[in-house]
C-alpha positions in Angstrom: 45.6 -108.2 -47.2 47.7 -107.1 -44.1 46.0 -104.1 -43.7 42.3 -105.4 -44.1 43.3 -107.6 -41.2 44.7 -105.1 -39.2 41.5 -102.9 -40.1 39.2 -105.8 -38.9 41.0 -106.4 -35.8 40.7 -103.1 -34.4 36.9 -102.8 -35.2 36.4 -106.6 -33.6 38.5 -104.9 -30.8 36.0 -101.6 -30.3 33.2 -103.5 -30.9 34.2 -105.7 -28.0 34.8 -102.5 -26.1 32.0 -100.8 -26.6 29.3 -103.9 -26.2 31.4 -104.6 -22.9 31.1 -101.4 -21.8 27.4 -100.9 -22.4 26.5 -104.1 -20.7 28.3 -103.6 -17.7 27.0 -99.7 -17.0 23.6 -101.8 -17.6 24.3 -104.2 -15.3 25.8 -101.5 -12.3 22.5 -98.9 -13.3 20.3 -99.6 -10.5 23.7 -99.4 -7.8 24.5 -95.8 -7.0 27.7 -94.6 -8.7 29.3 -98.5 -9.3 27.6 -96.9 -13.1 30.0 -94.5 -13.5 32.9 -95.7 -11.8 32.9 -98.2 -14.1 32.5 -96.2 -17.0 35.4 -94.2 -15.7 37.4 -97.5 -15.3 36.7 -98.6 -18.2 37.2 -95.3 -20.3 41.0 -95.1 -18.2 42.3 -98.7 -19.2 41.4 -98.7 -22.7 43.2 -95.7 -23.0 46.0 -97.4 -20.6 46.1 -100.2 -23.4 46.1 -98.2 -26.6 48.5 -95.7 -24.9 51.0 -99.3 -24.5 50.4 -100.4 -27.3 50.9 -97.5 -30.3 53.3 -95.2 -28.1 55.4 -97.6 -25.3 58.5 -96.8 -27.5 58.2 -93.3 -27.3 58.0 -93.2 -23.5 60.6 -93.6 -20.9 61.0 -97.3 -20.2 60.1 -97.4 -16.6 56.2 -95.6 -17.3 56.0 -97.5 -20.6 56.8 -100.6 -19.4 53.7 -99.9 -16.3 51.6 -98.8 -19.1 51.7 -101.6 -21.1 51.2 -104.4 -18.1 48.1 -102.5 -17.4 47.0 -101.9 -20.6 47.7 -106.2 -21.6 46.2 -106.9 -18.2 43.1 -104.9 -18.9 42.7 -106.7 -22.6 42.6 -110.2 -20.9 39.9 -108.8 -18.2 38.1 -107.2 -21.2 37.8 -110.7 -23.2 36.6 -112.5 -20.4 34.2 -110.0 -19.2 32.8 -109.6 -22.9 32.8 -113.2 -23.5 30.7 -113.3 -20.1 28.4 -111.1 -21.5 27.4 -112.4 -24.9 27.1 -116.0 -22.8 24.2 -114.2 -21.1 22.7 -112.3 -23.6 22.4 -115.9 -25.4 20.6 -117.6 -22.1 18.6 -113.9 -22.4 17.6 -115.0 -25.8 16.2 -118.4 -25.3 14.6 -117.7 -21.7 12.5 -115.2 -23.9 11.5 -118.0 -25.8 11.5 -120.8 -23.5 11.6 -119.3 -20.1 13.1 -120.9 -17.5 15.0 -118.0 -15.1 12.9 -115.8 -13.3 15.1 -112.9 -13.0 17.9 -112.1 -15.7 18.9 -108.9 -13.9 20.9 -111.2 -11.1 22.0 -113.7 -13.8 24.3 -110.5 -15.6 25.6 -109.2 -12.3 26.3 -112.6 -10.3 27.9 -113.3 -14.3 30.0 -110.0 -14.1 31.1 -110.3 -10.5 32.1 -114.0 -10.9 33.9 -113.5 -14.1 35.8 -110.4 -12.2 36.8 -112.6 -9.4 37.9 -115.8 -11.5 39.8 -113.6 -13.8 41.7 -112.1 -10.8 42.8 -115.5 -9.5 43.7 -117.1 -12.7 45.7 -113.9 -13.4 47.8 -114.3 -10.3 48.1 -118.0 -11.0 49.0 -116.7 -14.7 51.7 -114.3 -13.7 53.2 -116.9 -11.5 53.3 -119.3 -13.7 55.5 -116.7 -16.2 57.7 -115.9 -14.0 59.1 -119.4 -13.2 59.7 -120.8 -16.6 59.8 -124.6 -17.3 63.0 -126.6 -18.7 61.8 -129.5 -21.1 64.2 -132.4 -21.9 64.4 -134.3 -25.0 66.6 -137.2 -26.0 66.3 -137.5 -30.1 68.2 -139.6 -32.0 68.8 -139.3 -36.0 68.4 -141.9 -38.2 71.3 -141.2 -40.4 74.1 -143.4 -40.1 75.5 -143.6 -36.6 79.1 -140.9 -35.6 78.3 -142.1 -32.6 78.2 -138.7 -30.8 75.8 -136.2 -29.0 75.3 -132.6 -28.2 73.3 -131.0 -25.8 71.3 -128.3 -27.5 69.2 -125.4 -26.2 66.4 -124.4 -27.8 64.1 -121.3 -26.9 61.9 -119.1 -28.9 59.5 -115.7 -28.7 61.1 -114.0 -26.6 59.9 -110.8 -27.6 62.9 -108.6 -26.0 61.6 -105.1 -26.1 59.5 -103.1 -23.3 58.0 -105.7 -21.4 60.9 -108.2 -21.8 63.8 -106.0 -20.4 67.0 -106.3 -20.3 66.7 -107.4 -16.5 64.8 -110.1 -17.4 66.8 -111.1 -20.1 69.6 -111.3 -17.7 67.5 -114.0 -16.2 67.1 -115.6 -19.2 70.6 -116.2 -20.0 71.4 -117.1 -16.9 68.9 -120.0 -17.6 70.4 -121.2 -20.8 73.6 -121.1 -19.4 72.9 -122.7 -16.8 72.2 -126.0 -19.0 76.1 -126.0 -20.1 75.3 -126.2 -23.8 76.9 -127.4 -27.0 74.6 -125.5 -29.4 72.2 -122.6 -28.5 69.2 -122.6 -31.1 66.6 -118.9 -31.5 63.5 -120.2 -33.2 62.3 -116.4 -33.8 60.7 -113.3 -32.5 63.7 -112.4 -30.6 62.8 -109.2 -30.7 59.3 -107.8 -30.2 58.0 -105.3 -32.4 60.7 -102.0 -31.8 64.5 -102.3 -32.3 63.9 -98.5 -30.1 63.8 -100.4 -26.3 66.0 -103.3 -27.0 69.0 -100.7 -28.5 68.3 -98.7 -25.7 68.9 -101.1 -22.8 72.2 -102.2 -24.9 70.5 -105.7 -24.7 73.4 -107.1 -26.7 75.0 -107.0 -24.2 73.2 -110.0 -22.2 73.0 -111.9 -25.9 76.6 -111.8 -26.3 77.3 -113.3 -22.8 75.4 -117.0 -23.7 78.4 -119.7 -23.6 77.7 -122.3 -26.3 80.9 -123.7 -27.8 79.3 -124.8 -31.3 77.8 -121.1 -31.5 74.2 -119.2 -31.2 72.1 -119.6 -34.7 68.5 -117.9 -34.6 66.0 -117.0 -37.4 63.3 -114.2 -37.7 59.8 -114.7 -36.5 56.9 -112.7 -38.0 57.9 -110.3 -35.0 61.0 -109.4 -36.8 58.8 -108.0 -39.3 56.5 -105.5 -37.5 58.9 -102.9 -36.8 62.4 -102.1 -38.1 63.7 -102.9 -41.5 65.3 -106.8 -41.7 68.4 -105.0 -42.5 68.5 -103.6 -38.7 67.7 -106.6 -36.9 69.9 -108.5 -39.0 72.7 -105.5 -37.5 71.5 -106.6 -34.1 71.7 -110.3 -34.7 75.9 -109.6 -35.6 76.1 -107.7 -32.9 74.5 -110.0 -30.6 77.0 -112.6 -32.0 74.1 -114.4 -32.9 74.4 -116.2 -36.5 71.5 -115.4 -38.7 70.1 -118.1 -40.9 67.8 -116.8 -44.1 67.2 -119.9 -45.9 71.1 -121.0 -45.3 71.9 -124.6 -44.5 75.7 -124.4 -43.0 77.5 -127.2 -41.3 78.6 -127.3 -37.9 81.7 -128.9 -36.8 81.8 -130.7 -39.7 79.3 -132.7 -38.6 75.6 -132.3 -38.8 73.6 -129.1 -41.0 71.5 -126.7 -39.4 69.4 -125.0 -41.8 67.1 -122.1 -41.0 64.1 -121.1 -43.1 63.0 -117.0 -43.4 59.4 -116.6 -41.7 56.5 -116.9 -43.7 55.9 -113.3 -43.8 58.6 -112.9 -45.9 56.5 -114.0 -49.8 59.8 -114.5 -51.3 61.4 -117.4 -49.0 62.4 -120.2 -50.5 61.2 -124.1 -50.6 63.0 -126.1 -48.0 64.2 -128.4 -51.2 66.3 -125.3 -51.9 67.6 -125.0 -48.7 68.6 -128.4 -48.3 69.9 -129.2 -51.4 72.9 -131.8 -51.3 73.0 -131.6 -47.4 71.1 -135.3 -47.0 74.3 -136.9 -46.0 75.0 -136.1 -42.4 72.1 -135.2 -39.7 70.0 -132.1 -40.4 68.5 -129.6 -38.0 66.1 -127.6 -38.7 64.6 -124.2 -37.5 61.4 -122.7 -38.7 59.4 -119.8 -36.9 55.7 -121.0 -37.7 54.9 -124.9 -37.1 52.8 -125.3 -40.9 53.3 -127.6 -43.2 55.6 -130.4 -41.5 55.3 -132.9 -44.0 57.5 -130.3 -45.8 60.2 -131.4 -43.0 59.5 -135.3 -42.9 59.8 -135.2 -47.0 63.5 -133.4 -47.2 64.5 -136.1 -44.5 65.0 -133.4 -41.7 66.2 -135.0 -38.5 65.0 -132.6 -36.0 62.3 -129.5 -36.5 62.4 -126.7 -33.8 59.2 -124.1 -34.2 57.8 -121.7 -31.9 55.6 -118.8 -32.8 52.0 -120.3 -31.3 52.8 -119.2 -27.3 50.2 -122.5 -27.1 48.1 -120.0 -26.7 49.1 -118.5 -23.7 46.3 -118.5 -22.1 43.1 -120.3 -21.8 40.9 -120.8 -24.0 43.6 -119.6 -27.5 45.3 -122.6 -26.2 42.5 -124.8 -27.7 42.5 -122.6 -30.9 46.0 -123.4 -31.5 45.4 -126.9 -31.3 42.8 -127.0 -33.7 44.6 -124.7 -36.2 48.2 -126.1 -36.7 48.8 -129.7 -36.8 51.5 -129.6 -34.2 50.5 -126.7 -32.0 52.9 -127.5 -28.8 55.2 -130.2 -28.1 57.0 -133.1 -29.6 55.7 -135.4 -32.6 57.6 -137.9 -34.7 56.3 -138.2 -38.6 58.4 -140.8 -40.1 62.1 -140.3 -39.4 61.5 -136.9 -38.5 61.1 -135.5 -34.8 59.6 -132.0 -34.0 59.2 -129.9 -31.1 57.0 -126.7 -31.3 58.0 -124.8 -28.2 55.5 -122.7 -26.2 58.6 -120.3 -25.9 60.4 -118.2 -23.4 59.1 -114.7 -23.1 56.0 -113.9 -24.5 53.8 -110.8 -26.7 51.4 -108.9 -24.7 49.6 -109.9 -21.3 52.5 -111.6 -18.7 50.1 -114.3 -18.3 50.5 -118.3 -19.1 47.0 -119.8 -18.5 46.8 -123.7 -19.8 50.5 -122.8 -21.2 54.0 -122.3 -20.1 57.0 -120.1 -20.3 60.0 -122.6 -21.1 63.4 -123.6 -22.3 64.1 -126.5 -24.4 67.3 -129.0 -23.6 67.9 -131.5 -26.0 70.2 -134.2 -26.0 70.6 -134.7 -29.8 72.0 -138.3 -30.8 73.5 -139.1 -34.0 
């Protein structure tokens, strides 16, 4: 199943190459050599983006990390343009039918040209946008009886610490969070991006072991954690990150409230949150789980708070309106019942350094119970 996905991606991927491509040499024909320097451009940056993508770990960190900012730069160009292009070929279709513009020739290059130029400026807008993350407040309360007491937790998730999140930038980062003076520091998955390789390399444990939280740093695996390594190496890193794994474990902190965190869904042999949770209804429960499905699975164990990440919200416009429509909670905070949840958009992010319609962001919450 994983690899007929994979297979269908790639050839989606091509085909939007190719048919991008294609159109634009059309469009460019009848202007000198704009034909071929396009074609040139266009042969150069796909191989830019393929090069980043299957061999960024096998190149020194300073060209691979170039490579791939290109190469996820080009990609969102690529959509857009292609998606520009099909738009056209559709108005193509019915003016053959029902005419109503004189000459399609313009209507492809004004499309290609104003596409280019949009693109650029939301790109800039995009980039800035990343590089100044966003620090959301929460006040939840629990609805177990009342201790009378509060801690300030940080949440953050996806930050995707390998090539294009560096060590540098992870210094940044937990700067960030401890700048907030936390009680509790909560990893809501794909800490790491696809390759143990860079993050090892940079001795990026370094930077995880220097976040201040007295009540400790708990994280879980995302589907990222999956991609690369064996679980048995990440889980090496996590120790040595003094970051305390959960794998379906429910432990109590301080004696009192549980935080329980599930094993992503990639894993076909995690357990039912019931499992997780049983006996551990008495005192305030926390809750973190990498992908935001099935909530009501949350609301019906009597989970206090649910902390997801995993969607980006999209990262950039228009996925952002594709999350919403897939997951029932695709960013933000919701309350079902007695249960609150926050799906965070997360920190760092996969791919293109980009947030269009999205954010990069850290999570404060002031948790009452």
């Amino acid at each position: 199943m994983k690899y007929g996905f994979l297979i269908f991606f790639f050839a989606f991927i091509l085909s939007m190459i190719v048919y991008t491509i294609v159109r634009g040499c059309q469009v460019l024909a009848p202007y000198g050599y704009s034909k071929t320097v396009y074609l040139v451009l266009m042969i150069v940056l796909t191989t830019a983006m393929f090069g980043g993508l299957f061999f960024e770990n096998q190149l020194p960190h300073s060209f691979a990390r170039m490579l791939s900012f290109v190469g996820y730069s080009y990609f969102i160009v690529l959509a857009y343009l292609f998606t520009s292009f099909l738009l056209v070929d559709d108005v193509r279709i019915i003016n053959h039918f029902f005419p109503f513009i004189g000459n399609i020739k313009i209507l492809r290059l004004s499309a290609m040209l104003l596409t280019i130029g949009a693109v650029g400026v939301m790109m800039i807008y995009g980039n800035i946008k990343f590089n100044r993350p966003e620090v959301v407040n929460l006040s939840i309360k629990s609805n177990k009886p009342v201790q009378h007491k509060e801690i300030r937790i940080v949440a953050i998730s996806d930050i995707h610490l390998g090539v294009s999140i560096d060590k540098k930038r992870l210094q940044q980062y937990v700067t960030m969070v401890n700048a907030q003076n936390p009680d509790l520091v909560l990893i809501a998955g794909d800490l790491v991006d696809r390759s143990l390789k860079p993050v090892i390399a940079q001795n990026m444990d370094e930077e995880l072991r220097a976040i201040k939280a007295p009540l400790g740093v708990y994280g879980i695996f995302g589907n990222h954690e999956y991609y690369g390594e064996s679980d048995h190496h990440i889980s090496d890193f996590y120790r040595k990150s003094n970051i305390r794994l959960l794998r379906d474990t429910c432990v109590l902190v301080n004696n009192e409230f549980y935080l329980a965190g599930r094993d992503d869904k990639h894993n076909p042999h995690r357990k039912n949150l019931e499992d997780i949770l049983i006996s551990h209804s008495d005192k305030p429960v926390i809750l973190l789980d990498h992908q935001p499905y099935h909530l009501e699975d949350a609301e019906r164990n009597n989970v206090d708070l649910q902390i997801s990440g995993h969607t980006h919200n999209g990262q950039f416009f228009p996925a952002n309106l594709i999350v919403k429509s897939i997951f029932e909670l695709g960013y933000g905070y919701l309350k079902k019942g007695n249960t609150n949840y926050y799906v965070s958009s997360g920190l760092g992010l996969w791919g293109p350094q980009f947030r269009v319609a999205s954010q990069s962001e850290l999570v404060v919450i002031n948790f009452n119970y």
